[in-house]
Backbone as CSV, one residue per row, in Angstrom:
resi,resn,N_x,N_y,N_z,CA_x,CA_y,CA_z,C_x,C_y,C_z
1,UNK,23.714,-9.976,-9.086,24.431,-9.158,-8.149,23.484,-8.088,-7.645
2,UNK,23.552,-8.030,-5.973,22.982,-6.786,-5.721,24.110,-5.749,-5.311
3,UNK,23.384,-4.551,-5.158,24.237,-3.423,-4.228,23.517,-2.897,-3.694
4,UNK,23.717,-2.971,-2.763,22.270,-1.853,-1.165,23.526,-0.582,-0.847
5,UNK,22.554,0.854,-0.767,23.707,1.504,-0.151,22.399,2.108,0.831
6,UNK,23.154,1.952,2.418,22.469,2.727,3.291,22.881,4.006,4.170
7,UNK,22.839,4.993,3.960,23.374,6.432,4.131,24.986,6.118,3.555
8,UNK,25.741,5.793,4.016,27.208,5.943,3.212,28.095,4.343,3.488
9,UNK,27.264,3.500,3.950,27.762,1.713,3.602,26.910,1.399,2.362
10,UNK,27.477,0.569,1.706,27.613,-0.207,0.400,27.628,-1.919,1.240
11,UNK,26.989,-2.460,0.693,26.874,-3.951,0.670,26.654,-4.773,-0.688
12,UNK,27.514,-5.899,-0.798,27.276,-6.303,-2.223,26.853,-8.097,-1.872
13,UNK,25.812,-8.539,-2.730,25.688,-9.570,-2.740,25.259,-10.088,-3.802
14,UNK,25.481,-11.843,-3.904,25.545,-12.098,-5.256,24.140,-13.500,-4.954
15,UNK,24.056,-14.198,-5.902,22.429,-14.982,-6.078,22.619,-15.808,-6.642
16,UNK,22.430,-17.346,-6.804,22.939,-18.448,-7.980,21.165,-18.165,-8.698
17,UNK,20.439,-18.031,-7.915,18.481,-18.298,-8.334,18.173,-17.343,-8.218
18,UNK,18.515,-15.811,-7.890,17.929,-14.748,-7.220,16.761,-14.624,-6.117
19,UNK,16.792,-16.078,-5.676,16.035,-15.452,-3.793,16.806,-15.537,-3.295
20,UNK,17.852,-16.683,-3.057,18.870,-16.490,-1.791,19.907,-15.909,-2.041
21,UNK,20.411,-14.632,-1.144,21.404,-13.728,-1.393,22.480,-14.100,-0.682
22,UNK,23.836,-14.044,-0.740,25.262,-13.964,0.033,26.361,-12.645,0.166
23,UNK,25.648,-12.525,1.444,26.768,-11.136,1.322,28.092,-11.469,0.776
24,UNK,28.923,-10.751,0.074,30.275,-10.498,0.268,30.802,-9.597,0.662
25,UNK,32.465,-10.349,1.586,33.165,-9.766,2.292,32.287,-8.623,3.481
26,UNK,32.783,-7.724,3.632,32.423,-6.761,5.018,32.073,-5.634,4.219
27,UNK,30.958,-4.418,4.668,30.488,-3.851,4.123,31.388,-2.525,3.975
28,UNK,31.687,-1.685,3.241,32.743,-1.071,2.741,31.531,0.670,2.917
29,UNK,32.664,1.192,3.827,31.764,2.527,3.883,33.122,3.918,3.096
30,UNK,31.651,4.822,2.424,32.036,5.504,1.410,31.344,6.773,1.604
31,UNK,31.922,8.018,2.280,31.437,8.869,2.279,30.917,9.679,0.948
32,UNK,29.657,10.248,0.982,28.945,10.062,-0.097,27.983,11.349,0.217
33,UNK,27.533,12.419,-1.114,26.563,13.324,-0.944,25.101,12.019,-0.974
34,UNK,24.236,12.618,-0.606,22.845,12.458,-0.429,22.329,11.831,-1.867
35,UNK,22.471,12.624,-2.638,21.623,12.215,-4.186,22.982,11.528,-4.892
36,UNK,23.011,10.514,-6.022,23.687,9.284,-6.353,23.376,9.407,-8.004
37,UNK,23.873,9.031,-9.140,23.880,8.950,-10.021,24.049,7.099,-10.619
38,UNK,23.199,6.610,-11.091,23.471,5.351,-11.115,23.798,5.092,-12.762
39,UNK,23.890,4.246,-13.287,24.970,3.793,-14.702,25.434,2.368,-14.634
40,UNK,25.385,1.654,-15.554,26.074,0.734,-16.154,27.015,0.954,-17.165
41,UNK,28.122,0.152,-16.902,29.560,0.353,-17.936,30.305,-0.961,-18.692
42,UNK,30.512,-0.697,-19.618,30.836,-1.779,-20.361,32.358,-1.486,-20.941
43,UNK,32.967,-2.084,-21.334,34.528,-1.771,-21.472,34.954,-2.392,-22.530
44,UNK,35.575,-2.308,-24.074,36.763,-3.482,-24.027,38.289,-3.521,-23.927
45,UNK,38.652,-3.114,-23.016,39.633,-2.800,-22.642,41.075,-3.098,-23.961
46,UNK,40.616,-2.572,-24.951,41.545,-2.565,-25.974,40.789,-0.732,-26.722
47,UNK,41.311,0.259,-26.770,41.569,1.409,-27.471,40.889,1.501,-28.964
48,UNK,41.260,0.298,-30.111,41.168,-0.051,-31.032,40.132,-0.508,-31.482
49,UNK,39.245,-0.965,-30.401,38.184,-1.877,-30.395,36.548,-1.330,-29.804
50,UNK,35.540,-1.588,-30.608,34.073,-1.002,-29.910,33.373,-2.172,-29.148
51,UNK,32.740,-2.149,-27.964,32.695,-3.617,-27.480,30.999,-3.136,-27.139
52,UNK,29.973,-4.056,-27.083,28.534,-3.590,-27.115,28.252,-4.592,-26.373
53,UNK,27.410,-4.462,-24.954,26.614,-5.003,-24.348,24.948,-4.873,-24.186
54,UNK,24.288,-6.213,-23.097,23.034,-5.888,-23.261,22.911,-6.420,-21.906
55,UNK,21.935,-5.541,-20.709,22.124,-5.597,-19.702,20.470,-5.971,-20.040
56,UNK,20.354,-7.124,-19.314,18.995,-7.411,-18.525,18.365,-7.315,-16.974
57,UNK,17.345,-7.128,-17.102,16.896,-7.696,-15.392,17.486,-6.637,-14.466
58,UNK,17.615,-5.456,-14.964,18.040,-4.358,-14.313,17.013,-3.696,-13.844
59,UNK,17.329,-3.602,-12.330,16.023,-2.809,-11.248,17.087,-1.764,-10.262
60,UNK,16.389,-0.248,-9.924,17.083,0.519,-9.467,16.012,0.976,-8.245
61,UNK,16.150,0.881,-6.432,15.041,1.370,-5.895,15.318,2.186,-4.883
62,UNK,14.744,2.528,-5.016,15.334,4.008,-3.832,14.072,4.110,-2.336
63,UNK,14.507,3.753,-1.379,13.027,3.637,-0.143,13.915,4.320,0.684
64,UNK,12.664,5.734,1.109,12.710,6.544,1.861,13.463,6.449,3.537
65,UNK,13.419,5.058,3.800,13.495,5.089,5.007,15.065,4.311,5.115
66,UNK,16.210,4.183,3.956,17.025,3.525,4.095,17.299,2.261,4.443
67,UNK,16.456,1.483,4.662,16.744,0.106,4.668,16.929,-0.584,3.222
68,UNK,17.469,-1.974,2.890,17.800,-2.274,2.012,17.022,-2.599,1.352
69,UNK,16.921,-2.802,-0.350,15.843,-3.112,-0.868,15.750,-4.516,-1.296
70,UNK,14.130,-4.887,-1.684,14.101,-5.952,-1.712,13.932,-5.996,-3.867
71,UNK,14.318,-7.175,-4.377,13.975,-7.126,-5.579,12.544,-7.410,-5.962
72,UNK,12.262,-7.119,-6.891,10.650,-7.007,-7.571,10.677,-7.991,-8.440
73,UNK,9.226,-8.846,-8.479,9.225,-9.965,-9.160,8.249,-9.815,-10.220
């Protein structure tokens, strides 16, 4: 899965191989301050319960000029 955000649109797309991308749906705009806080979240949606994940292949890029980014190989 990617997420591009360019000044305050969000675009999400997903990858079966990670070169060819597919947008989904229409790009969803979100008024938004300037600087962004990024995070991964994991849940198990039971109270009672501790649930532990392990996120791989995680890349975060930030380019000056707002266009979308490309992934790093």
């Amino acid at each position: 899965m990617r997420l591009t955000r360019t000044n305050n649109v969000f675009r999400a797309y997903l990858s079966p191989d990670g070169i060819t991308w597919n947008e989904l749906d229409n790009p969803l705009t979100i008024p938004m301050a300037p600087t962004v806080y990024v995070g991964l979240v994991v849940c198990a949606h039971n109270n009672g319960l501790r649930c532990t994940a392990v996120f791989d292949n995680v890349y975060i890029s930030s380019i000056i000029n707002h266009t979308a980014p490309t992934l790093a190989r």
